[in-house]
PANUKE-108959 format. One record per residue (C-alpha): chain; x, y, z. Coordinates in steps of 0.001 Angstrom, whole numbers, plus 524288, in hexadecimal, padded with zeros to 5 digits. Example, Ala and Ser with C-alpha at 12.3 -4.5 7.8 and 13.67 -1.06 7.14 Angstrom:
<nodes>
 kette     x     y     z
     A 8300C 7EE6C 81E78
     A 83566 7FBDC 81BE4
</nodes>
This chain:
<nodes>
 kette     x     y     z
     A 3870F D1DF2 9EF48
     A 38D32 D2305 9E300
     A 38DDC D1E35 9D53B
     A 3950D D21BC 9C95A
     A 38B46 D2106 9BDA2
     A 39356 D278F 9B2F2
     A 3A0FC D27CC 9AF8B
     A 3A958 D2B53 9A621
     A 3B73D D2F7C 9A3DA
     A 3B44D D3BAE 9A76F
     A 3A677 D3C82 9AE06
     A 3A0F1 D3510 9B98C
     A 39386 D3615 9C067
     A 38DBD D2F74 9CC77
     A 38269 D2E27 9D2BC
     A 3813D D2F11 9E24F
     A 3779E D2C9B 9ED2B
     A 377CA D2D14 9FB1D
     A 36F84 D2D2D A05CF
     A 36D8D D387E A0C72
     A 36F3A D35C5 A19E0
     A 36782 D42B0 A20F0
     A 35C2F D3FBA A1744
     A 3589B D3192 A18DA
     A 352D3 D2B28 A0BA0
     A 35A0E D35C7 A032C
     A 3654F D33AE 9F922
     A 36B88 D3B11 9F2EE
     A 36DCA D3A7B 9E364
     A 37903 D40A6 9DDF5
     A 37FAF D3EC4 9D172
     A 38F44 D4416 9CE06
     A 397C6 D464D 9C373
     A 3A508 D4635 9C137
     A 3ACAB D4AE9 9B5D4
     A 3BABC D49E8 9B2CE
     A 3BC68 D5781 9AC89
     A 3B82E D5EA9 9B6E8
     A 3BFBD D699B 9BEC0
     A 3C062 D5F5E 9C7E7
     A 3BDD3 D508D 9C2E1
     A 3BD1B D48B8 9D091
     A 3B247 D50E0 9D409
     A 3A4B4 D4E25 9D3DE
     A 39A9E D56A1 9D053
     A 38C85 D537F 9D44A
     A 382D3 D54C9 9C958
     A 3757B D512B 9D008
     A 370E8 D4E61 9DDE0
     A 36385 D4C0F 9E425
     A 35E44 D46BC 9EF93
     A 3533E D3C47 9EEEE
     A 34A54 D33EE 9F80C
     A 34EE0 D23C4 9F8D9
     A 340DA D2182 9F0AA
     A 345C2 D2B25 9E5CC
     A 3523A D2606 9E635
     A 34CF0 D1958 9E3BF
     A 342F3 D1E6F 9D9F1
     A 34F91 D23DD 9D2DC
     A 354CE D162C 9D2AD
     A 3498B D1048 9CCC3
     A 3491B D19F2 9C178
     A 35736 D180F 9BDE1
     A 35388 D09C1 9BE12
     A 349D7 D0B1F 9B6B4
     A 34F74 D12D0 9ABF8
     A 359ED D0910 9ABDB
</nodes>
């Protein structure tokens, strides 16, 4: 499941998770960017990626809800 949380005319970032099927309960979290002045612009880069547990992925959740 991806999402794009930013964009811009020239910038774009999404978030990503997905199940990770040899581990069951894991995700994994990775976030992307994508810049149009790049060497190559279609491309996306990945910034940051971690794997967590379904109870810290949910813990995540409730902190971003939280703070919102």
């Amino acid at each position: 499941m991806k999402a794009i949380i930013t964009q811009t005319d020239d910038f774009a970032r999404e978030a990503e998770v997905e199940a990770i099927t040899a581990q069951p309960g894991s995700y994994r979290l990775q976030f992307n960017s994508q810049l149009a002045t790049a060497r190559d612009p279609a491309a996306w880069q990945r910034n940051f990626a971690l794997v967590l547990q379904k109870h810290e992925l949910t813990a995540l959740r409730d902190l971003i809800d939280a703070a919102l």
